[in-house]
C-alpha atoms as an extended CHARMM CRD file, in Angstrom:
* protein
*
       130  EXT
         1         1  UNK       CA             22.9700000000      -35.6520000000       -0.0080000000  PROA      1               0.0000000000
         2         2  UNK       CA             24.6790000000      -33.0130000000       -1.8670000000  PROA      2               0.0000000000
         3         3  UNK       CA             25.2610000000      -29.5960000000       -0.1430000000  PROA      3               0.0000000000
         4         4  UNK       CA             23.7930000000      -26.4980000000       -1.1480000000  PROA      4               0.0000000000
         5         5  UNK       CA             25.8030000000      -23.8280000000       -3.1780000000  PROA      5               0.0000000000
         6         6  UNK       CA             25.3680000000      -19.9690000000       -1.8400000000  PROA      6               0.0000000000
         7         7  UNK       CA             23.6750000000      -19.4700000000       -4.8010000000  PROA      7               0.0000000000
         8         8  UNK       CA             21.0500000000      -21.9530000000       -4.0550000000  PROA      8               0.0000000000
         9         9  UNK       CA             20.5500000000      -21.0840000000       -0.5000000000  PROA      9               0.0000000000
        10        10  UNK       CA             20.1700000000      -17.5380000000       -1.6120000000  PROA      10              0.0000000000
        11        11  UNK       CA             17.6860000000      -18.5390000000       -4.1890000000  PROA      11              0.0000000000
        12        12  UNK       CA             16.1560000000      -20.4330000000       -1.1460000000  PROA      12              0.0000000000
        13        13  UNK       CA             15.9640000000      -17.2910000000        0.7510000000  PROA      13              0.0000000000
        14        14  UNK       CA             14.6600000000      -15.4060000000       -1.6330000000  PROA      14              0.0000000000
        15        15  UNK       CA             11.5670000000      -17.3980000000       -2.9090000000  PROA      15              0.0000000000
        16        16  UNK       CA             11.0940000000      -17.7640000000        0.9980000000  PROA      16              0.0000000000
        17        17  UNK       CA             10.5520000000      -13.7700000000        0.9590000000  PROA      17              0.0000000000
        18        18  UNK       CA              8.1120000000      -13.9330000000       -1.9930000000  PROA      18              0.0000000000
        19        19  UNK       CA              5.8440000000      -16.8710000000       -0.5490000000  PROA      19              0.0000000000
        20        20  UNK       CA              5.8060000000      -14.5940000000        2.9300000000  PROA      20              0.0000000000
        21        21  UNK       CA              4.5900000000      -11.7480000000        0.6080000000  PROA      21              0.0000000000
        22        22  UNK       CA              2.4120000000      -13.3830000000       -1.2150000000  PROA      22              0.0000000000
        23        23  UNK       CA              1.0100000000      -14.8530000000        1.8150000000  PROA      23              0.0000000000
        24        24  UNK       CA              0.6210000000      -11.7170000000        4.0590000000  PROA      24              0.0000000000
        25        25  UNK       CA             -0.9460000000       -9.8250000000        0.7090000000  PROA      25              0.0000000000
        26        26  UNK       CA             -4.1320000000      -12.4880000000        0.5550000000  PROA      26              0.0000000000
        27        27  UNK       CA             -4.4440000000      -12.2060000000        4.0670000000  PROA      27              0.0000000000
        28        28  UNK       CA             -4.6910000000       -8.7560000000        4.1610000000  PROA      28              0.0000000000
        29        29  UNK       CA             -6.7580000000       -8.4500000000        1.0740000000  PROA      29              0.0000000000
        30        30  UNK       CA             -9.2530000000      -11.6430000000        3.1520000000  PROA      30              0.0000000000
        31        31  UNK       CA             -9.3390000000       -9.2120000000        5.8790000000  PROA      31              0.0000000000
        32        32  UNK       CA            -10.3250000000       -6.0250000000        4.5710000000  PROA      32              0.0000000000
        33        33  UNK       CA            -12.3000000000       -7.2630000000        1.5500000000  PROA      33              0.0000000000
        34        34  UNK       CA            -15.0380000000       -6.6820000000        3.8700000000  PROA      34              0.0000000000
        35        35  UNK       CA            -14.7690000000       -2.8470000000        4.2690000000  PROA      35              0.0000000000
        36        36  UNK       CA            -14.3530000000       -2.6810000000        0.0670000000  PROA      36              0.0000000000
        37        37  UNK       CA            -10.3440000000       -2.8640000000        0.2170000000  PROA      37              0.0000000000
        38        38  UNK       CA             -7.5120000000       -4.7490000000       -0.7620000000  PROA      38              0.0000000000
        39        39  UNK       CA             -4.0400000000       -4.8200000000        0.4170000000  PROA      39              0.0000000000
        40        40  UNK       CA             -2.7770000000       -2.4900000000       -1.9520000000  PROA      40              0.0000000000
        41        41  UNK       CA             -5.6750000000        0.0840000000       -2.0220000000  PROA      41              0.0000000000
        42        42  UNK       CA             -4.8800000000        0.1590000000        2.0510000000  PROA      42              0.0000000000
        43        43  UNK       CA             -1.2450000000        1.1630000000        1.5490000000  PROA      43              0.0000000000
        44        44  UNK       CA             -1.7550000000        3.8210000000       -0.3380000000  PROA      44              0.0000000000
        45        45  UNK       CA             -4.7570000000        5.2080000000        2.4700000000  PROA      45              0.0000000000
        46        46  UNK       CA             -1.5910000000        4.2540000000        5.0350000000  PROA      46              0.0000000000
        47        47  UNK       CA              1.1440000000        6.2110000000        3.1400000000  PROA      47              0.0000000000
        48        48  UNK       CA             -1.4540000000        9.0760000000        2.9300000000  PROA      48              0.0000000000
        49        49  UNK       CA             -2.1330000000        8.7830000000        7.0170000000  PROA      49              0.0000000000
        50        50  UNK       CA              1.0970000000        8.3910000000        8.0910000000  PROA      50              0.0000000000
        51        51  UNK       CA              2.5840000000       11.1530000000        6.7610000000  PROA      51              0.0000000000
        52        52  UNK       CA              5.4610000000        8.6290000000        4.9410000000  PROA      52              0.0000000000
        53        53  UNK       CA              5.6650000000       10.9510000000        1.9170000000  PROA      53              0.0000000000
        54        54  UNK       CA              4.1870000000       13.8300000000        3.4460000000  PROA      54              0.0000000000
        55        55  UNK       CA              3.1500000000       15.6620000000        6.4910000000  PROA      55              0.0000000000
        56        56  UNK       CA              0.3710000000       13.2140000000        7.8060000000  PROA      56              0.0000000000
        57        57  UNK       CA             -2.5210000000       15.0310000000        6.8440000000  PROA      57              0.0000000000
        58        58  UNK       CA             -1.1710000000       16.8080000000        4.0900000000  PROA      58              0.0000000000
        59        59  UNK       CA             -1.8830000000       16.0350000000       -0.1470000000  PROA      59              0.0000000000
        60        60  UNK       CA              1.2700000000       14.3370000000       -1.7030000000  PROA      60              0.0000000000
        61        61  UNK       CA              2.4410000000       13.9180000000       -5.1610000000  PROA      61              0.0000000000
        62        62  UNK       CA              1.3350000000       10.5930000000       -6.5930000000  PROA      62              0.0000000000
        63        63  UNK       CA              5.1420000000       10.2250000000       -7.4340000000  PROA      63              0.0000000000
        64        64  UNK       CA              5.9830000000       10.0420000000       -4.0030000000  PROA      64              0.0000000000
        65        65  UNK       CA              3.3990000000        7.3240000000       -3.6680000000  PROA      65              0.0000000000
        66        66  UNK       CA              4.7220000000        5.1540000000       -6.0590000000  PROA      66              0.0000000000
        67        67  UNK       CA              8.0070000000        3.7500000000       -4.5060000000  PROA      67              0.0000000000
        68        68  UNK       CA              5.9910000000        2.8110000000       -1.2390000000  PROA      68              0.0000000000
        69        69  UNK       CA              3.5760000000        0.5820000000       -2.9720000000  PROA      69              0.0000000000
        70        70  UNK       CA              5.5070000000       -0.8620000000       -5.3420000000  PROA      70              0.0000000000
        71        71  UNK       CA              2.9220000000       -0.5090000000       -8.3540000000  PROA      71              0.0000000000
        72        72  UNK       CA              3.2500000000        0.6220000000      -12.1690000000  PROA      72              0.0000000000
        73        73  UNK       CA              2.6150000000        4.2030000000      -12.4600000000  PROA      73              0.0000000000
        74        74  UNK       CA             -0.5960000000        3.3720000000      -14.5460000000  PROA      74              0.0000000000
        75        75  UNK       CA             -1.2620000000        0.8950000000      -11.9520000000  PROA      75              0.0000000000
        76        76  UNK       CA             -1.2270000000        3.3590000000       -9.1050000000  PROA      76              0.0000000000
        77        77  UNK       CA             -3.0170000000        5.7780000000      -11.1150000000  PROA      77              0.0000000000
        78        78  UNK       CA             -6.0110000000        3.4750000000      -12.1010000000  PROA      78              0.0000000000
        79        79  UNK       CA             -6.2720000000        2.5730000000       -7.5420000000  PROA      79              0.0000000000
        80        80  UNK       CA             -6.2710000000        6.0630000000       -6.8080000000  PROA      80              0.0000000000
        81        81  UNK       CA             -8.9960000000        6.8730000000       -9.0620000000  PROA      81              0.0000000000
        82        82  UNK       CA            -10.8690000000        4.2590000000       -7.7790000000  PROA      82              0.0000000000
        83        83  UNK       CA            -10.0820000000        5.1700000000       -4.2080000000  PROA      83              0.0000000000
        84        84  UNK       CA            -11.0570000000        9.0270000000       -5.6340000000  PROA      84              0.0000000000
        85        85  UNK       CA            -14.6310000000        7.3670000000       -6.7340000000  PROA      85              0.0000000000
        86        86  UNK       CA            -15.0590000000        5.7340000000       -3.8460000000  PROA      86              0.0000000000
        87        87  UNK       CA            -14.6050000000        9.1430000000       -1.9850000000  PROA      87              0.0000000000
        88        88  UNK       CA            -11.4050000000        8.1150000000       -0.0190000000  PROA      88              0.0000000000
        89        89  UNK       CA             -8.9710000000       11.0610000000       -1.7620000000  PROA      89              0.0000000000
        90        90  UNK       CA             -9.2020000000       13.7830000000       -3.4700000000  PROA      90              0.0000000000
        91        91  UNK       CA             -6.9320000000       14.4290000000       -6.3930000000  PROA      91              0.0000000000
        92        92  UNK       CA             -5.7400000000       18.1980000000       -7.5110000000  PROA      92              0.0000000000
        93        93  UNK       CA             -3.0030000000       19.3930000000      -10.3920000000  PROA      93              0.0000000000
        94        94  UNK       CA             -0.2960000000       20.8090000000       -8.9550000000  PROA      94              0.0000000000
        95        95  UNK       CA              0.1340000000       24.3770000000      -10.0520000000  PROA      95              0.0000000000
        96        96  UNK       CA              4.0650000000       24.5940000000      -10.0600000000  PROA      96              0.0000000000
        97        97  UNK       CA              4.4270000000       21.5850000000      -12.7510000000  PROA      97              0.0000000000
        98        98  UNK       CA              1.3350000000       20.5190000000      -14.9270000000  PROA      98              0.0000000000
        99        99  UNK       CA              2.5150000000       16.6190000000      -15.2010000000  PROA      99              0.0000000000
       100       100  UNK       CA              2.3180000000       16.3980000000      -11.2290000000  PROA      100             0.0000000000
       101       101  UNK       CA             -1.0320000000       15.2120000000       -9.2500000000  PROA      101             0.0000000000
       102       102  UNK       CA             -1.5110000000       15.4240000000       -5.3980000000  PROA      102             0.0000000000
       103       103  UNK       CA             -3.7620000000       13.2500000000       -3.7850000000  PROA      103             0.0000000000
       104       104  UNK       CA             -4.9340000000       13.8480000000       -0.3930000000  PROA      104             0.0000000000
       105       105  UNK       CA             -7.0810000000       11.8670000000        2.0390000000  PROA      105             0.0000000000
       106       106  UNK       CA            -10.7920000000       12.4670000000        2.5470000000  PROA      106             0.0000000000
       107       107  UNK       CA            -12.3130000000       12.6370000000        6.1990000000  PROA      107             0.0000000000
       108       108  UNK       CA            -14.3260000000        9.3770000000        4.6860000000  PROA      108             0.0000000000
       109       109  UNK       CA            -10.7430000000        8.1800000000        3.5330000000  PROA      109             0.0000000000
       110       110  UNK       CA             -9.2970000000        8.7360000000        6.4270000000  PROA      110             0.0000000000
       111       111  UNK       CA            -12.2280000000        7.1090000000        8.6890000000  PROA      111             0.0000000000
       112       112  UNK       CA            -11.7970000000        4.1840000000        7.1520000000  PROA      112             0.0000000000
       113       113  UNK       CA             -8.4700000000        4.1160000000        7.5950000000  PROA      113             0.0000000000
       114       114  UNK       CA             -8.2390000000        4.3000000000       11.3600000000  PROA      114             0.0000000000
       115       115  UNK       CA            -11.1060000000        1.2840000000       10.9660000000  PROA      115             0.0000000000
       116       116  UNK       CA             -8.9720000000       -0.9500000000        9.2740000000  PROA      116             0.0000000000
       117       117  UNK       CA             -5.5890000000       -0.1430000000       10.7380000000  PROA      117             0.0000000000
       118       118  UNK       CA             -6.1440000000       -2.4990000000       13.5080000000  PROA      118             0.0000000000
       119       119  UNK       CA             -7.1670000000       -4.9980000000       11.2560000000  PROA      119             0.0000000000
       120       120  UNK       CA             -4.2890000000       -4.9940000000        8.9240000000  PROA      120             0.0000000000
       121       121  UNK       CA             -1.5620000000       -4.3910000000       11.7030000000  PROA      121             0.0000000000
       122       122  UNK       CA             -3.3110000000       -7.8880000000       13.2690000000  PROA      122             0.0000000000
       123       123  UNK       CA             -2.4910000000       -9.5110000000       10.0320000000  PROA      123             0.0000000000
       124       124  UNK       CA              0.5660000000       -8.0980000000        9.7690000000  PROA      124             0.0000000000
       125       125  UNK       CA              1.8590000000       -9.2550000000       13.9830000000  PROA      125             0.0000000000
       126       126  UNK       CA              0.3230000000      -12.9250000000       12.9790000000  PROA      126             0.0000000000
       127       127  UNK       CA              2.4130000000      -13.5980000000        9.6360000000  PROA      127             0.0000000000
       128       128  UNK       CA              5.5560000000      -11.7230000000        9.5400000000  PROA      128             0.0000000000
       129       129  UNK       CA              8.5930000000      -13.6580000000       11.4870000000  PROA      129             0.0000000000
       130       130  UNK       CA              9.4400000000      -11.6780000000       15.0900000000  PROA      130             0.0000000000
């Protein structure tokens, strides 16, 4: 049996972090499909909550947003105006430079969120490696 080169085992590794991705995603999307989310539409609601970006509680630029979800820009923009139909945020210009957006949470937003924390954190404890 031949013996791995370090670029295969860290080829290895790395496809091993993808299929645990991949693999916590649908289980978080199977868990809150039920309350009208999916994994991604939840991190954004989280980033918002937490205050990652921002003061938790306080509107952030979508900018900010972006590097915690790991979306396209047009990709982000097209779940937060869903999320913004759905009532969950609230989206405003930002006075000091036209191009920017904030987006804020909505008490309905962040409701829901606090509902499906638990849920997602239980998904989260059951497939990442301790």
């Amino acid at each position: 049996m031949a013996t791995q080169t370090p670029g295969a085992r860290l080829e290895d590794q790395w496809r091993d972090i993808l299929s645990v991705h991949a693999r916590t995603m649908c289980e978080i999307d199977r868990a809150l499909h039920p309350h009208g989310l999916g994994a991604s539409d939840f991190e954004v609601l989280d980033i918002l909550a937490s205050g990652a970006v921002s003061e938790p509680g306080e509107q952030c630029r979508v900018q900010n947003i972006a590097g915690g979800v790991h979306l396209s820009q047009s990709a982000l923009s097209r779940l937060i105006g869903r999320l913004e139909k759905d009532g969950l945020v609230e989206r405003t210009m930002c006075e000091e430079d036209r191009r920017g957006v904030w987006v804020a949470l909505t008490a309905k937003g962040r409701a829901l969120h606090a509902e499906v924390l638990p849920l997602q954190r239980s998904v989260l404890a059951r497939m990442l490696p301790r």
